[in-house]
N, C-alpha and C positions, 0 to 999 in steps of 0.2 A: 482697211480702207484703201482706195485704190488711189493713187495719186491723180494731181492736176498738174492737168499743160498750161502751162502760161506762153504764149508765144503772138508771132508776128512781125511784121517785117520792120528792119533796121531804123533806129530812131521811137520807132512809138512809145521807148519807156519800160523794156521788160528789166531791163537792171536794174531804173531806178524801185519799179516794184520788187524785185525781187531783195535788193536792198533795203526796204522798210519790212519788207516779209521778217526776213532775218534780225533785223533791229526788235522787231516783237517778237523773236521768239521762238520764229517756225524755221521748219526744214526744209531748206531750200537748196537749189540745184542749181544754178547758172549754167546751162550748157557752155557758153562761150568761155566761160574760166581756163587756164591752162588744164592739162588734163582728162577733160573732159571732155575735147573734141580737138579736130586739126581740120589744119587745110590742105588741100590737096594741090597741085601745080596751077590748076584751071583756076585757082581763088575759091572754089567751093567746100564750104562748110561742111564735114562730115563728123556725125558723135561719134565718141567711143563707146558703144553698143555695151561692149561688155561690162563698163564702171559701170555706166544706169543702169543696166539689168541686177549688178551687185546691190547698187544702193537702195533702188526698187522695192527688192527681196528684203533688204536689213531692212527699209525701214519698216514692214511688218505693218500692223494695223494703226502708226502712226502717220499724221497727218504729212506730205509731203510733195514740196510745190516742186516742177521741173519747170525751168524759163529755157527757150530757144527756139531758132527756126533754123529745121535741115530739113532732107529731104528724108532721112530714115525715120523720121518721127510717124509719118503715115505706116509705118510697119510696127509702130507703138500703139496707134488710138484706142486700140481693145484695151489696152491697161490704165488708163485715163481713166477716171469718173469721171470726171469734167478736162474740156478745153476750152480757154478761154481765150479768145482771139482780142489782142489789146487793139485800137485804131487812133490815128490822128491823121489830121487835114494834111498833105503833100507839105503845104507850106513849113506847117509845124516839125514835122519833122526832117524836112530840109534844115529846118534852122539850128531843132536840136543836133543833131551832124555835125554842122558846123562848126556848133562852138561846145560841144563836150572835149573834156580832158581824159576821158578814162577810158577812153575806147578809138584807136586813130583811124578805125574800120570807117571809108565814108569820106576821105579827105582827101583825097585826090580823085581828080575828074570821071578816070574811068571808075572806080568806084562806085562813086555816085551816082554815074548813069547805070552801072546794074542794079544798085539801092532801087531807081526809080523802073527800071524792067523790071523788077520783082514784084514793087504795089501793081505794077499794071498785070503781070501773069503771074504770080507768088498768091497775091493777096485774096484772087477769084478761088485758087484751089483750097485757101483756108476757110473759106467761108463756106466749102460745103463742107465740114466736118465741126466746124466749133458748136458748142450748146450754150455757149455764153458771146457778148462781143461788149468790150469796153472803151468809149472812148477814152484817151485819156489828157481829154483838151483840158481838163482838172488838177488841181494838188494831189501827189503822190498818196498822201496820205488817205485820200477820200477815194482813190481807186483801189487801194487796200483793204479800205471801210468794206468796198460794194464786194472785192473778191470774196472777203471772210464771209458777208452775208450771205452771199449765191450759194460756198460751199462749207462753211465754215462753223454753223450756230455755237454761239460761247460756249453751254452748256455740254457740248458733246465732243469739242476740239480737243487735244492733243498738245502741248506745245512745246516743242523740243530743238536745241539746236542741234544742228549736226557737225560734220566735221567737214570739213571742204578738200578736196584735195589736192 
C-alpha cells in the first residue's frame, strides 16, 4: 500500500492531525519532528530523503501517513496513493500561529510574512497535485474521520504504530 501525503502550508493543522493519526493507532511520519528534516541558512525546510525513503520501504504494505510541506516532496508524489492537501481560512490559521505552544515556527514577524508568501505561491503549486483537499475549519477529530474514509475503509486498514525517530 503506497503511502499518504498529508501536507500544506503552516498552521492548517497537519500535526494536530497527524497527532490524532497516531493516538488511533496509525503510522505516522511528522516530517517536521527532529530527524526528519532540517533547515538550511535561508529558513527553508528540507527532509531527510534518506529516513522517508527507509521508512517508506519498512513500512511494506502497511498503512502509512507522511505530514509535511517541502519542496522535495514534488520528487516523492509517484509514491503517494493519496495527497491530501489540508486548508484553512488566512484568518484561521494566522491565529493558530499565534497562539500554539508546540511549534515557535511563525512567531516572529518575518516568519510570518513567509507563512503568508507561501499560501499566496506555496499553496497554488499544491493544489495542482493533491487528490483530496480538506478544510480543516473542523475538530481534529472529524478531519481524521474524512482522512480514513477517503483512504482508509475499516475493513482493509492496517493499524500500527511506529517508531518515531
Amino acid at each position: 500500500m503506497k503511502p499518504t501525503l498529508i501536507t500544506g502550508i503552516s498552521g492548517v493543522g497537519k500535526t494536530s492531525v497527524v497527532g490524532e493519526l497516531w493516538c488511533r493507532g496509525f503510522q505516522c511520519i511528522d516530517m517536521d519532528e527532529p530527524g526528519w528534516s532540517s533547515m538550511d541558512a535561508e529558513g527553508h525546510l528540507h527532509w531527510n530523503m534518506d529516513c522517508l525513503e527507509q521508512a517508506m520501504t519498512e513500512a511494506g504494505t502497511n498503512r502509512l501517513f507522511v505530514s509535511g510541506c517541502a519542496e522535495e516532496q514534488a520528487d516523492l508524489y509517484d509514491r503517494f496513493g493519496s495527497i491530501i492537501l489540508l486548508s484553512a481560512p488566512r484568518d484561521i490559521m494566522t491565529e493558530r500561529i499565534r497562539s500554539r505552544s508546540n511549534n515557535a515556527f511563525g512567531q516572529t514577524p518575518a516568519e510570518m510574512a513567509r507563512i503568508l508568501t507561501d499560501l499566496e505561491q506555496i499553496e497554488p503549486l499544491l493544489r495542482e497535485r493533491y487528490t483530496h483537499e480538506i478544510k480543516t475549519t473542523v475538530p481534529v477529530k472529524d478531519v481524521v474521520d474524512r482522512i480514513l474514509g477517503l483512504n482508509c475503509p475499516t475493513s482493509s486498514c492496517t493499524r500500527r504504530r511506529a517508531s518515531r525517530a
